[in-house]
PAKE-719389 format. One record per residue: residue number from 1; residue in three letters; x, y, z of N, C-alpha, C in turn. Coordinates in Angstrom, 2 decimals. Example, Ala and Ser with C-alpha at 12.3 -4.5 7.8 and 13.67 -1.06 7.14 Angstrom:
seq 1&type ALA&n.u 13.19&n.v -5.69&n.w 7.80&ca.u 12.30&ca.v -4.50&ca.w 7.80&c.u 13.20&c.v -3.30&c.w 7.80
seq 2&type SER&n.u 12.85&n.v -2.25&n.w 7.08&ca.u 13.67&ca.v -1.06&ca.w 7.14&c.u 12.90&c.v 0.03&c.w 7.87
// end
This chain:
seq 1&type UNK&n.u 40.53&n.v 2.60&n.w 5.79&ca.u 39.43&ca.v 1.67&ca.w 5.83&c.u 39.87&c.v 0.28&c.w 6.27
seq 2&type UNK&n.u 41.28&n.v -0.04&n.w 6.15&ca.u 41.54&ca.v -1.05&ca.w 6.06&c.u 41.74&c.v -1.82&c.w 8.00
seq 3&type UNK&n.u 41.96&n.v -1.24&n.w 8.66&ca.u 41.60&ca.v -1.20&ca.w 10.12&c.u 39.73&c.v -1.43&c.w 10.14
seq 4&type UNK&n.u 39.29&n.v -0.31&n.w 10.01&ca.u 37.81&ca.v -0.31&ca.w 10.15&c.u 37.52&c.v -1.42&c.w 9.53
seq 5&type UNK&n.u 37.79&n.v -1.74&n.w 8.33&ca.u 36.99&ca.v -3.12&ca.w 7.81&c.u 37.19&c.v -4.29&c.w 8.22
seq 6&type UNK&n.u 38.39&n.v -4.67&n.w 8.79&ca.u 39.28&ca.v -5.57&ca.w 9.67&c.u 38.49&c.v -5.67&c.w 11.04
seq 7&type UNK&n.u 38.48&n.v -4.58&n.w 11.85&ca.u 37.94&ca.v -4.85&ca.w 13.02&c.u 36.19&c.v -4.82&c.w 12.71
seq 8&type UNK&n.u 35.90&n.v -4.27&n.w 12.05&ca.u 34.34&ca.v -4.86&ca.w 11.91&c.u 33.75&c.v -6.24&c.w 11.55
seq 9&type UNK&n.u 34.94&n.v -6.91&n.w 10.87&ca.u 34.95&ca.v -8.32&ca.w 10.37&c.u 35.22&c.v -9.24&c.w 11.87
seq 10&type UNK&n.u 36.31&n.v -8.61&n.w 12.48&ca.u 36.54&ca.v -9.25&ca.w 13.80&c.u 34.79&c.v -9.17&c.w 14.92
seq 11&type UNK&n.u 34.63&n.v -8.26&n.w 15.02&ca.u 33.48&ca.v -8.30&ca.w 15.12&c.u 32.03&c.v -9.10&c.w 14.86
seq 12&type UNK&n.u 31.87&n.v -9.38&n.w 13.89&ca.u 30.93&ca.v -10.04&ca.w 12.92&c.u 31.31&c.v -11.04&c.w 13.51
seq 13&type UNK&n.u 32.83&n.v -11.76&n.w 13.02&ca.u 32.91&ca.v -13.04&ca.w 14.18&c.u 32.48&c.v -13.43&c.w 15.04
seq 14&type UNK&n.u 32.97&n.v -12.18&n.w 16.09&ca.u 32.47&ca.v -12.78&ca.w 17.33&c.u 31.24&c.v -12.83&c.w 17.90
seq 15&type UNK&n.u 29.91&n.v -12.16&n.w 17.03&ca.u 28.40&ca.v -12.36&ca.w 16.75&c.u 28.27&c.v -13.84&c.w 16.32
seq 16&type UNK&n.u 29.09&n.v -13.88&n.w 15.12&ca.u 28.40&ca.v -15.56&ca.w 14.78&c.u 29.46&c.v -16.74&c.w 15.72
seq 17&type UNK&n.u 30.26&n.v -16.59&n.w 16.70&ca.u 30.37&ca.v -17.33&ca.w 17.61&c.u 29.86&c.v -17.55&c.w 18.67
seq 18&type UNK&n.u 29.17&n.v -15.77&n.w 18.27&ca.u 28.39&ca.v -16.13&ca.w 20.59&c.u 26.99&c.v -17.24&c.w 19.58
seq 19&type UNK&n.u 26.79&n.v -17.21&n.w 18.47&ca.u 25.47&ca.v -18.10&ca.w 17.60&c.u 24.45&c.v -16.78&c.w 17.18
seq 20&type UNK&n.u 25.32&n.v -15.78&n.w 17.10&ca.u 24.27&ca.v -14.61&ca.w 16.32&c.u 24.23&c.v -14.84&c.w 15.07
seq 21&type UNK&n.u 23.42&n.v -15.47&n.w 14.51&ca.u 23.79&ca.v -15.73&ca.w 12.94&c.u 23.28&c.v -14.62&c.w 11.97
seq 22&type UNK&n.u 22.25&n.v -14.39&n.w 12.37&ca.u 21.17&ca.v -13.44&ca.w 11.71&c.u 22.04&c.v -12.06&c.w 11.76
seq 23&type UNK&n.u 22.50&n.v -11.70&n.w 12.98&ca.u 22.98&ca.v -10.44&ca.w 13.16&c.u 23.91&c.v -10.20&c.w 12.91
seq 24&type UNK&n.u 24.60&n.v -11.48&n.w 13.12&ca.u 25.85&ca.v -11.75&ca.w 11.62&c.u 25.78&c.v -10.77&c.w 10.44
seq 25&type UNK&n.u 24.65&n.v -12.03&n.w 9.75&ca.u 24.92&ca.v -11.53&ca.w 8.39&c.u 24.48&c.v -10.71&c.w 8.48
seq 26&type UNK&n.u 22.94&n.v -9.70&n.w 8.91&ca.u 23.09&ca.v -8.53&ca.w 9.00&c.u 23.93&c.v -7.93&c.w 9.05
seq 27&type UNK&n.u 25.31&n.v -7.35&n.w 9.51&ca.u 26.22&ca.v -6.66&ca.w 9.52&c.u 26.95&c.v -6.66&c.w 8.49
seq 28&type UNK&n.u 27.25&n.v -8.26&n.w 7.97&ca.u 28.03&ca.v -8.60&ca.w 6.86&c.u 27.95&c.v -7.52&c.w 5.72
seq 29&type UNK&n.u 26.59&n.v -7.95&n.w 5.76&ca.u 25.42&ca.v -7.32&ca.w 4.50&c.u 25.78&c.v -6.00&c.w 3.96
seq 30&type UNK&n.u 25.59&n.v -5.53&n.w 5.55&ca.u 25.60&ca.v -3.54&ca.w 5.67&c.u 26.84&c.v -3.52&c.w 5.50
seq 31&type UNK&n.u 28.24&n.v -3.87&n.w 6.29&ca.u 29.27&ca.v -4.17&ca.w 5.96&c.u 29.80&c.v -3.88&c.w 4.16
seq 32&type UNK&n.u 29.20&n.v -4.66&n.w 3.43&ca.u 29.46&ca.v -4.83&ca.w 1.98&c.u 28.98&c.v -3.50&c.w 1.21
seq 33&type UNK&n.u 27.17&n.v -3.23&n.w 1.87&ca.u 27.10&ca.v -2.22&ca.w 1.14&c.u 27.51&c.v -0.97&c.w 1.51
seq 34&type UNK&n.u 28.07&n.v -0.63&n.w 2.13&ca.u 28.81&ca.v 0.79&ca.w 3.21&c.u 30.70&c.v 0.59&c.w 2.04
seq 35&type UNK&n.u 30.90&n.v -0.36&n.w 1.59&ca.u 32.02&ca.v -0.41&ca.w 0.90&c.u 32.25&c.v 0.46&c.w -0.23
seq 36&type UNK&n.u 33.35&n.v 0.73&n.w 0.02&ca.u 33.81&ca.v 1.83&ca.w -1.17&c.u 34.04&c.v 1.66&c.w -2.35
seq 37&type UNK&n.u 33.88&n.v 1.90&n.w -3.80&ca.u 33.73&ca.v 0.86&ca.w -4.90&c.u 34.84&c.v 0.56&c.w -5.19
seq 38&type UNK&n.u 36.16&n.v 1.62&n.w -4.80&ca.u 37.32&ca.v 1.27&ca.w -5.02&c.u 38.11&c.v 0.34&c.w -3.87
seq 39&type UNK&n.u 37.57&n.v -0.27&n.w -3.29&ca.u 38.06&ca.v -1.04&ca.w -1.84&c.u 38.91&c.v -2.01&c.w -2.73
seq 40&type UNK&n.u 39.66&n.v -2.44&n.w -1.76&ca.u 40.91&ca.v -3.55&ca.w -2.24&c.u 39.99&c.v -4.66&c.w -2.99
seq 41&type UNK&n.u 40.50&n.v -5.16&n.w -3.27&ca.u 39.33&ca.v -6.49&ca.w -3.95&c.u 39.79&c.v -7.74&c.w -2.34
seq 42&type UNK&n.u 41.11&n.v -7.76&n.w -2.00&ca.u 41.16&ca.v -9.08&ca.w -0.92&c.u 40.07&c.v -8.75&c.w 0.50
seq 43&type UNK&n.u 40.35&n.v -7.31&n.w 0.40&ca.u 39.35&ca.v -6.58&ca.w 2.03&c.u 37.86&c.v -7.50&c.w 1.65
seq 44&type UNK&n.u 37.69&n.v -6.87&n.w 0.39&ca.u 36.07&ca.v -7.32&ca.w 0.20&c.u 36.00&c.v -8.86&c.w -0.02
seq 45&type UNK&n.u 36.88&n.v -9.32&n.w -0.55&ca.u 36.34&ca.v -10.84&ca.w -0.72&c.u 36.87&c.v -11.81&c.w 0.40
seq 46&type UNK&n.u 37.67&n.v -11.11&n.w 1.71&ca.u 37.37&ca.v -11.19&ca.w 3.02&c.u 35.93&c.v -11.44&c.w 3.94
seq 47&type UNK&n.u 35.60&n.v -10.40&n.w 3.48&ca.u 34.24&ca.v -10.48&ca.w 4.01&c.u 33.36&c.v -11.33&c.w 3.37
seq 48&type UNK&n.u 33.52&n.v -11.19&n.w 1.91&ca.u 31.95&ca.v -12.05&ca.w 1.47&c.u 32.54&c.v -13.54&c.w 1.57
seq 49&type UNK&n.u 34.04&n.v -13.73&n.w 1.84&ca.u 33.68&ca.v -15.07&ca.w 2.26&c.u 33.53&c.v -15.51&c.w 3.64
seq 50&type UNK&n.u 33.49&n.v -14.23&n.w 4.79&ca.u 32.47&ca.v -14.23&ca.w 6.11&c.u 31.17&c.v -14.78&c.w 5.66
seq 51&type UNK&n.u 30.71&n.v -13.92&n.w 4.95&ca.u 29.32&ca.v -13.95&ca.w 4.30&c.u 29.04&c.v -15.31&c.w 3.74
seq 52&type UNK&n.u 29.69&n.v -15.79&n.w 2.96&ca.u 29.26&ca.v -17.41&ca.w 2.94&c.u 29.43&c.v -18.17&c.w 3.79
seq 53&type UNK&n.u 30.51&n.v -18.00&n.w 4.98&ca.u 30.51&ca.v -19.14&ca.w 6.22&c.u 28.78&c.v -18.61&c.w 6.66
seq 54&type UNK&n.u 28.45&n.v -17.39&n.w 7.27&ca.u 26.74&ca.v -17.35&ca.w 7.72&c.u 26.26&c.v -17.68&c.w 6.96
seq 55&type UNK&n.u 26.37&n.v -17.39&n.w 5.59&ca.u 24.82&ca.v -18.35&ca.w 5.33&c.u 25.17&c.v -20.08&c.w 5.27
seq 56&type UNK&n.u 26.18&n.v -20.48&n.w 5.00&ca.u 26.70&ca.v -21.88&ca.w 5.04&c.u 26.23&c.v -22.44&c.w 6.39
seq 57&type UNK&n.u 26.32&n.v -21.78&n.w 7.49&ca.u 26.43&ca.v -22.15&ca.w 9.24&c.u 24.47&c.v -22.62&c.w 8.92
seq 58&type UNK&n.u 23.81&n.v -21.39&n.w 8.48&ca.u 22.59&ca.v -21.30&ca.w 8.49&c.u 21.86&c.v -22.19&c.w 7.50
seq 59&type UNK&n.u 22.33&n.v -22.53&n.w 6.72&ca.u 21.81&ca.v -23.58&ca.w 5.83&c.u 21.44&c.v -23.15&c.w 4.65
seq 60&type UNK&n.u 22.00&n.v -22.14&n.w 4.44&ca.u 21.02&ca.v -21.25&ca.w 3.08&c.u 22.49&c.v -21.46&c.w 1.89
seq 61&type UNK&n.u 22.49&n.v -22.35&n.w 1.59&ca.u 23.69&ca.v -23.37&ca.w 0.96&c.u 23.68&c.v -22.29&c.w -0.62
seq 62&type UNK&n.u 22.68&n.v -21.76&n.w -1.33&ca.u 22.26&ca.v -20.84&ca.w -2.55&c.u 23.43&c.v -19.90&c.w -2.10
seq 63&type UNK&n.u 23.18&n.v -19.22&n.w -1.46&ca.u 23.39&ca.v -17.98&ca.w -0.88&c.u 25.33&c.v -18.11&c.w -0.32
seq 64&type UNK&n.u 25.26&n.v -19.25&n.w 0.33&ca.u 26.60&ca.v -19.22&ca.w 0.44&c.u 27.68&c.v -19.70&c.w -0.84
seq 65&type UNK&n.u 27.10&n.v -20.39&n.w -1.46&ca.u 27.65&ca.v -20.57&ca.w -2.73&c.u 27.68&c.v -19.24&c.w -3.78
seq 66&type UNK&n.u 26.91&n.v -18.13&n.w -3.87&ca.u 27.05&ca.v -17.23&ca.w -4.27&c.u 28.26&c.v -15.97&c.w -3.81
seq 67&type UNK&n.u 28.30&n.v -16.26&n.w -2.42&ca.u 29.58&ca.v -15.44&ca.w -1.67&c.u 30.31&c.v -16.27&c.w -1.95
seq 68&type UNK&n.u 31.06&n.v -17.25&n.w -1.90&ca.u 32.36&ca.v -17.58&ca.w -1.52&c.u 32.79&c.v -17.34&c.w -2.87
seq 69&type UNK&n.u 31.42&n.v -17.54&n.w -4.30&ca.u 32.35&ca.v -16.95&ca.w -5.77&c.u 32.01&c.v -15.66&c.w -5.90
seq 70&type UNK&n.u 31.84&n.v -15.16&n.w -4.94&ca.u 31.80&ca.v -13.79&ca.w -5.31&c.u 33.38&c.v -12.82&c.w -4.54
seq 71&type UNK&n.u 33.59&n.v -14.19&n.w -3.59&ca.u 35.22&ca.v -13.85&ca.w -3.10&c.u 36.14&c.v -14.14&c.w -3.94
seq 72&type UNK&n.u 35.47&n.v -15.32&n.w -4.54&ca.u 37.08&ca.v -15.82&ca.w -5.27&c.u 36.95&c.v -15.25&c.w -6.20
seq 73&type UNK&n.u 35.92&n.v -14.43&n.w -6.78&ca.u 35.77&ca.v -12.93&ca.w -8.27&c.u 36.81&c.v -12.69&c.w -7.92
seq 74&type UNK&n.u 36.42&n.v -11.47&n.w -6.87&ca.u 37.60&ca.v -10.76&ca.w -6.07&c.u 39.10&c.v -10.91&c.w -5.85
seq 75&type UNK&n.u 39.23&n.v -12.31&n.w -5.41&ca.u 40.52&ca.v -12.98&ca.w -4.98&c.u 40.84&c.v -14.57&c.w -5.29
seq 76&type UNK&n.u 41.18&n.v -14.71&n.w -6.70&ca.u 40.96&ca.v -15.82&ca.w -7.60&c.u 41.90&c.v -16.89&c.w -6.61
seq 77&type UNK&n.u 42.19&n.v -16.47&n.w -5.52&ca.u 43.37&ca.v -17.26&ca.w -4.31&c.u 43.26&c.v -17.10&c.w -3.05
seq 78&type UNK&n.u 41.42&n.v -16.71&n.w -2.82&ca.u 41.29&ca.v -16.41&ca.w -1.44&c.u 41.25&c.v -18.09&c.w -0.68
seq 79&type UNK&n.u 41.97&n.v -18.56&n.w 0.03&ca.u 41.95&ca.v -19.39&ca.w 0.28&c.u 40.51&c.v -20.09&c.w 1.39
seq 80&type UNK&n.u 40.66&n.v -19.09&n.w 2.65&ca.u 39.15&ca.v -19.23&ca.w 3.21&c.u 38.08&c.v -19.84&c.w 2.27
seq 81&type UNK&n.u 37.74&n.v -18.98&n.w 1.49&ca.u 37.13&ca.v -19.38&ca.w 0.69&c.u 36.71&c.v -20.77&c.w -0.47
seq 82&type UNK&n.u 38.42&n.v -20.90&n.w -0.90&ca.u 38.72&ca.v -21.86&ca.w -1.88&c.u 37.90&c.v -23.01&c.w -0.96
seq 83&type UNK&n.u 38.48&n.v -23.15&n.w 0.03&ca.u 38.36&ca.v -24.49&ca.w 1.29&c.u 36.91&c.v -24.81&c.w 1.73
seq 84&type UNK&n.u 36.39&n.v -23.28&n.w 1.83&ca.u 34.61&ca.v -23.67&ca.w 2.12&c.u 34.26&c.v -23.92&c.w 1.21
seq 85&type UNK&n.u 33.67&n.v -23.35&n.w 0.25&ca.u 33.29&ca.v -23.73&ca.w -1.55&c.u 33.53&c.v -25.19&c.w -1.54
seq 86&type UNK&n.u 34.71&n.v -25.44&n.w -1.59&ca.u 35.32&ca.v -27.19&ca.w -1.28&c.u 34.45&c.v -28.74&c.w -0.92
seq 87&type UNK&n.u 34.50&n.v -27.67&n.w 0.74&ca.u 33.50&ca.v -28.54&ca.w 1.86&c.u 31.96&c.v -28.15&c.w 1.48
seq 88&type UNK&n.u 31.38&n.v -27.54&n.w 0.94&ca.u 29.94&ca.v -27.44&ca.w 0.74&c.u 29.82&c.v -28.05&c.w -0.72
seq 89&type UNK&n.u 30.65&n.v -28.29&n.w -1.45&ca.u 30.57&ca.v -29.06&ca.w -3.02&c.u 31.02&c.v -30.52&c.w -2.75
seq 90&type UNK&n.u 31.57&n.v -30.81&n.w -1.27&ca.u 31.83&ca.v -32.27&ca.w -0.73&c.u 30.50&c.v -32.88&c.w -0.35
seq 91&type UNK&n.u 29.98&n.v -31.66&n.w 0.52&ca.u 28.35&ca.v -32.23&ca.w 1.23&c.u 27.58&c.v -32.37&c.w 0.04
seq 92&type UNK&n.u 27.66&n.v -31.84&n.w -1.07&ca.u 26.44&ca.v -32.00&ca.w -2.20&c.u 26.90&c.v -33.28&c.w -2.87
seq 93&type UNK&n.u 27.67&n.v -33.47&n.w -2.72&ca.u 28.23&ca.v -34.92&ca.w -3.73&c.u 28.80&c.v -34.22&c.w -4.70
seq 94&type UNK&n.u 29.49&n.v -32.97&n.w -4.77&ca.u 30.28&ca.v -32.64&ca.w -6.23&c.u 31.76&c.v -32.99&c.w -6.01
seq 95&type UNK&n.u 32.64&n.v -34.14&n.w -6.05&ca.u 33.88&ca.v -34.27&ca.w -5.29&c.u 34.52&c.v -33.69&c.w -6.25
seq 96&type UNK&n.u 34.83&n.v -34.14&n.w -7.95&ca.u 35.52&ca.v -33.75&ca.w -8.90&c.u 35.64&c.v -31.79&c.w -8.57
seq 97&type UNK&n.u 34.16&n.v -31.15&n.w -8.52&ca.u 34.47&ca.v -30.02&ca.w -7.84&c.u 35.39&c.v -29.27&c.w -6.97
seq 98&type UNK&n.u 34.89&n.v -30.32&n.w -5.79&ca.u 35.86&ca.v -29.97&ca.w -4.55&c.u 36.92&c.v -30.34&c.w -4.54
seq 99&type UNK&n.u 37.45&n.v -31.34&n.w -5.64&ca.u 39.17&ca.v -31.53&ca.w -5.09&c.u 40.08&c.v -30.34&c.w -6.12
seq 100&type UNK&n.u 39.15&n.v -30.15&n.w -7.22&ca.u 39.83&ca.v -29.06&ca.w -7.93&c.u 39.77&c.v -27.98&c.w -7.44
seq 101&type UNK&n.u 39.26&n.v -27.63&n.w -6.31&ca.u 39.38&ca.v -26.27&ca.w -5.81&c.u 40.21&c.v -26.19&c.w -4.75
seq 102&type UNK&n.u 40.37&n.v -27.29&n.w -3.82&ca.u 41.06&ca.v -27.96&ca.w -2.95&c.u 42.88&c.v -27.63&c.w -3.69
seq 103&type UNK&n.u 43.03&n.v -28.51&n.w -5.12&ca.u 44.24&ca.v -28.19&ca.w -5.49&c.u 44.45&c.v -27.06&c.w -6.29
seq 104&type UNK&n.u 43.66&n.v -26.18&n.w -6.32&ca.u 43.93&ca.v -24.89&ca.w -6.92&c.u 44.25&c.v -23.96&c.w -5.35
seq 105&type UNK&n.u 43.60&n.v -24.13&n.w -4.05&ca.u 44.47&ca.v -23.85&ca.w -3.00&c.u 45.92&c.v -23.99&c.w -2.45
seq 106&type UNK&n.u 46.07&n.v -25.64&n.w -3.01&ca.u 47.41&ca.v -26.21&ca.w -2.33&c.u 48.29&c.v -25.21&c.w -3.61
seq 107&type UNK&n.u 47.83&n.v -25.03&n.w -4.97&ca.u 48.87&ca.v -24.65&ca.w -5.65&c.u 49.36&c.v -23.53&c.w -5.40
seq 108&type UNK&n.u 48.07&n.v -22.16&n.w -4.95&ca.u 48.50&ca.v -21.06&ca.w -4.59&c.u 49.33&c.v -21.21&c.w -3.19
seq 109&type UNK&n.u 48.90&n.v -21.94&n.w -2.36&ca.u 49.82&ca.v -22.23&ca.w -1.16&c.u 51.33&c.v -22.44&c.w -1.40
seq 110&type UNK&n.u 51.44&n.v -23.50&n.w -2.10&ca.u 52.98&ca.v -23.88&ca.w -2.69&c.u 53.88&c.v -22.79&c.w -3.83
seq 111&type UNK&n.u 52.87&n.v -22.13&n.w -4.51&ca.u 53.27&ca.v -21.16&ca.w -5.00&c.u 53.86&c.v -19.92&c.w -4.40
seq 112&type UNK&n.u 53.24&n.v -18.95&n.w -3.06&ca.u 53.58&ca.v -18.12&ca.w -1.87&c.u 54.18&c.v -18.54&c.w -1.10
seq 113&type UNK&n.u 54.31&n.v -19.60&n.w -0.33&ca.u 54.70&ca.v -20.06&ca.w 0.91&c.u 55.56&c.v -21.15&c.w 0.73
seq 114&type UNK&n.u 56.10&n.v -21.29&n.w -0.36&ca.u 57.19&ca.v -22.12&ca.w -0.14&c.u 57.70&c.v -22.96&c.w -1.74
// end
C-alpha cells in the first residue's frame, strides 16, 4: 500500500497545483476512506495533513484545523503538519499557540536530525 498511497498523494498534489482544489480534496477524502484500518499511522497522517493544506488553500480554516490534528493524532511529530497548524493559529491571532507547536517541531527536528 505503501507505494499506492504515496503515489496517489503525489497525485492529489499535482491536482491542487494545476488549482484543482475541489478534486483535490475529493480524492483526499476517498483516499482516507479506501484506507486500511491497520495502515501505518505516518502514511495516514500524511495525507490528512494533504487534507488540511486543501481545505486551508480553500478557506475552510474548521476543516483544516480538524486534519492537521487529526495528523498529529496519528503522528504526534508530523512535521508538515506541526508547521501548518502553526501558520493558520498565526493568521487567527493564536501566537502563544503557534510558537509552541513551532518548538515542539524544532525539538523533534533536533531530536532526529542532529
Amino acid at each position: 500500500m505503501a507505494d499506492t498511497h504515496a503515489d496517489a498523494l503525489a497525485a492529489i498534489a499535482a491536482m491542487a497545483d494545476r488549482g484543482e482544489l475541489d478534486a483535490a480534496t475529493a480524492a483526499c477524502e476517498s483516499l482516507l476512506d479506501r484506507a486500511a484500518p491497520d495502515a501505518a499511522g505516518t502514511a495516514l497522517a500524511d495525507a490528512y495533513g494533504m487534507l488540511g493544506v486543501l481545505h486551508d488553500a480553500a478557506g475552510r480554516t474548521a476543516q483544516a484545523h480538524a486534519a492537521y490534528r487529526k495528523a498529529l493524532y496519528l503522528d504526534p511529530s508530523h512535521q508538515e503538519s506541526l508547521y501548518h497548524l502553526a501558520a493558520l493559529l498565526d493568521t487567527e491571532g493564536d501566537h502563544d499557540g503557534a510558537t509552541r507547536l513551532r518548538q515542539r517541531a524544532q525539538r523533534h527536528t533536533r531530536k532526529h536530525h542532529g
